[in-house]
C-alpha positions as CSV (number, residue, x, y, z in Angstrom):
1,X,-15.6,35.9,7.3
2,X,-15.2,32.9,5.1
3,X,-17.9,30.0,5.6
4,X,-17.2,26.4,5.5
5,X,-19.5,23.6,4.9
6,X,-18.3,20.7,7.4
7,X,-20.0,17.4,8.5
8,X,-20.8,17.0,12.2
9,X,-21.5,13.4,13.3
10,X,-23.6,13.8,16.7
11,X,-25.0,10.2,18.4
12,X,-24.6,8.8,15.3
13,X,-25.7,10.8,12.8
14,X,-24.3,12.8,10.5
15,X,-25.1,16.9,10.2
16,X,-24.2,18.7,6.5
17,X,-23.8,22.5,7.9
18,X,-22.5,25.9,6.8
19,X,-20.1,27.4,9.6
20,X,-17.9,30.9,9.8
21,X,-14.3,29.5,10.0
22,X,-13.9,30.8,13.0
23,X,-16.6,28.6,14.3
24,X,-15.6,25.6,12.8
25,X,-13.4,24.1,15.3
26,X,-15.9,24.9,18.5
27,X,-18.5,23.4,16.7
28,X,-16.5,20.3,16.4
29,X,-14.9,20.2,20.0
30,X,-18.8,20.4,21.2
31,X,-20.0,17.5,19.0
32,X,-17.2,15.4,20.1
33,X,-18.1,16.3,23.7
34,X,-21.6,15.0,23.5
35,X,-20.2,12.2,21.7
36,X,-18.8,11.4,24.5
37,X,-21.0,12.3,27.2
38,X,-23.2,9.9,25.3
39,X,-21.2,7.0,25.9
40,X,-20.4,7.6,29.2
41,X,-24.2,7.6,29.9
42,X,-24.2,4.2,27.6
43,X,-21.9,2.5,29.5
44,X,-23.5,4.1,33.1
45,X,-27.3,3.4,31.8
46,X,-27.4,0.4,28.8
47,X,-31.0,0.6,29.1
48,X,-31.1,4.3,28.2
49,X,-32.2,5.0,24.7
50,X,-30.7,7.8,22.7
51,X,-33.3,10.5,23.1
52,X,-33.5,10.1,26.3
53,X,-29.8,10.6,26.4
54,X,-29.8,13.4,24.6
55,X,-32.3,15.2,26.6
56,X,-29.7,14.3,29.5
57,X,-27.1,15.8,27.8
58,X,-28.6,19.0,26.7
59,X,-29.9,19.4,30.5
60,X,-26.3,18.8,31.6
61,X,-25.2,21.6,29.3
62,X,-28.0,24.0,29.7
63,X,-27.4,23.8,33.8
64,X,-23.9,23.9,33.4
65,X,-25.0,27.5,31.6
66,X,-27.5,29.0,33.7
67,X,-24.5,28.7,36.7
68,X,-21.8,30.0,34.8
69,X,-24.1,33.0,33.7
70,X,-25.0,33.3,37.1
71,X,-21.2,33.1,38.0
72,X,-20.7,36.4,35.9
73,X,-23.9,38.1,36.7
74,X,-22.6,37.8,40.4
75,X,-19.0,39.0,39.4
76,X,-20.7,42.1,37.7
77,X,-22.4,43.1,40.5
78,X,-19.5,42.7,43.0
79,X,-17.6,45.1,40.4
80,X,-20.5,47.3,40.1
81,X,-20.6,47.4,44.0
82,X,-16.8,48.2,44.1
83,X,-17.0,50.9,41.2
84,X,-20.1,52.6,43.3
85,X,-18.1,52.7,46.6
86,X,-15.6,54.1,44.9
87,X,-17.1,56.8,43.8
88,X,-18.8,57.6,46.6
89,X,-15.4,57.7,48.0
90,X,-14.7,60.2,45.6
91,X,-17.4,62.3,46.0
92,X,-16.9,62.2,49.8
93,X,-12.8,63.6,48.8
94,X,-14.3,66.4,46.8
95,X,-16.8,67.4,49.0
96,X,-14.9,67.9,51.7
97,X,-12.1,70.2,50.0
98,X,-9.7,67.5,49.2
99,X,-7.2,68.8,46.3
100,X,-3.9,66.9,45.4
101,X,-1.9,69.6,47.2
102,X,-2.9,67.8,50.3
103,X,-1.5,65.0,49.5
């Protein structure tokens, strides 16, 4: 994969890193989303100073994480549930005889 060296300007400051290509546009999309966050939080807090901000902002994103990886582990075990009840279904069929000319 090719790599491309891009410019990310996060709260201000400019970042001079080496990306895949196929990361390149995420990269940016995220940057401009803190950018933003961190404006909101200017215009909610004026007395908030950029660190501080930041921190915000990467606790925002870090919860927002933990629940959506939550979310999934949840989802997995629901389809882990379902795939064990049905093959205990399954097992139930075979045990007791069942072939498909009984169907």
């Amino acid at each position: 994969m090719q790599e491309l060296s891009v410019k990310l300007n996060v709260a201000d400051r400019t970042y001079p890193i080496t990306v895949k290509a196929d990361r390149e546009e995420n990269l940016r999309k995220a940057a401009k989303l803190i950018n933003e966050k961190l404006v909101a939080l200017f215009d909610d807090f004026s007395t908030v100073d950029k660190q501080d901000a930041l921190a915000f902002i990467a606790l925002e994103f870090a919860t927002q994480m933990m629940e959506q990886q939550n979310e999934v582990d949840n989802e997995n075990l629901i389809s882990l549930e379902i795939a064990e009840s049905i093959e205990n279904q399954l097992q139930i069929l075979l045990q007791s005889g069942f072939t498909k000319n009984a169907v």
